[in-house]
N, C-alpha and C positions, 0 to 999 in steps of 0.2 A: 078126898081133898082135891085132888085136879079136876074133877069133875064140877066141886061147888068152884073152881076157879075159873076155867073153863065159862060156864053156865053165866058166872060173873061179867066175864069178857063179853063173851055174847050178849049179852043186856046191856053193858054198855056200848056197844059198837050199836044195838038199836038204837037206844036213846041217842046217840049222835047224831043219829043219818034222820032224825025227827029233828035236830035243832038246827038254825040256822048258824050262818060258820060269824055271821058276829056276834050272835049272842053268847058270850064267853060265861055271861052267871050262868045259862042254861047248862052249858057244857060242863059248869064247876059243879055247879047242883048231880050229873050223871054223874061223874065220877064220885061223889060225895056218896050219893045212892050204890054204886057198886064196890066202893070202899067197905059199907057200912056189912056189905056179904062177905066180903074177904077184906080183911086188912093190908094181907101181902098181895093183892093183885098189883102187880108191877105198871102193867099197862094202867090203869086207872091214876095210878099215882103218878106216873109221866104227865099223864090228861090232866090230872090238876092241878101239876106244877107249871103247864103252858098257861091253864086258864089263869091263872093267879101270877101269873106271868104278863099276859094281855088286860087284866086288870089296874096292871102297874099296883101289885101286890106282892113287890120284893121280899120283904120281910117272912113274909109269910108261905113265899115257894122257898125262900130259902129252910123255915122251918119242915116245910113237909120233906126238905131232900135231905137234912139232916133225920128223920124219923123215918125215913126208909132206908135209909144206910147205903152201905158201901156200893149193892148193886146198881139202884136206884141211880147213884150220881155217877155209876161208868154208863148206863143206858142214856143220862142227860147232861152229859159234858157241856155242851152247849150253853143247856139254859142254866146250867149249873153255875157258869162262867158267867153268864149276861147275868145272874142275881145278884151274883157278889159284886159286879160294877153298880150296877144299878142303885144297891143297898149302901156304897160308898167305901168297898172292899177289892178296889184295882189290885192291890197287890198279891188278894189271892186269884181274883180271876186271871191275870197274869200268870203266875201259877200253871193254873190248870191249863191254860192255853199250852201253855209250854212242855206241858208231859201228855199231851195226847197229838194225833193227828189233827196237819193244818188244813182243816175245811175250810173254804171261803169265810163260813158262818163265825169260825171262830177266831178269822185272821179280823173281820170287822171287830171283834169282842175285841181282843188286843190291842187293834187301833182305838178304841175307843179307849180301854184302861190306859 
């Protein structure tokens, strides 16, 4: 199992470093592709809830970080927080601001919710 995880990671960390950093479909298409080898690959599932993030694809990062669970949205606080504003859900990205560490990144999320 770590191995096909593993193997997974590394395919996607190639296809990255082949896409350019604004092609975000290209970036959602790798993670898509190394999803489809591992489902729990954590890293990929971060990568597709940034690209779907950078698509202005709220809805739908917020779906994949509810379907990766609990791990998933301690690894993406963050973007965890920027969906639910985003998606029209300040009071819980408030929230989560509020039970983790004040990163810059997240003091912006806040002011903005």
């Amino acid at each position: 199992m770590a191995a096909v995880i593993s193997s997974a990671a590394q395919s996607l960390s190639a296809l990255l470093r082949q896409t350019h950093l604004d092609d975000h479909e290209e970036v959602l298409k790798a993670a898509n592709a190394a999803l489809k080898k591992s489902k729990s690959d954590l890293e990929a599932q971060h990568v597709k809830v940034v690209a779907l993030l950078k698509l202005d694809r709220f809805d739908d990062a917020l779906r994949v970080l509810e379907e990766g669970g609990q791990q998933l949205k301690e690894r993406a606080q963050l973007e965890h927080a920027y969906a639910l504003y985003k998606a029209g859900n300040s009071a819980e990205a408030v929230e989560i601001v509020g039970a983790v560490d004040r990163s810059r990144g997240m003091l912006h999320v806040e002011a903005q919710a």
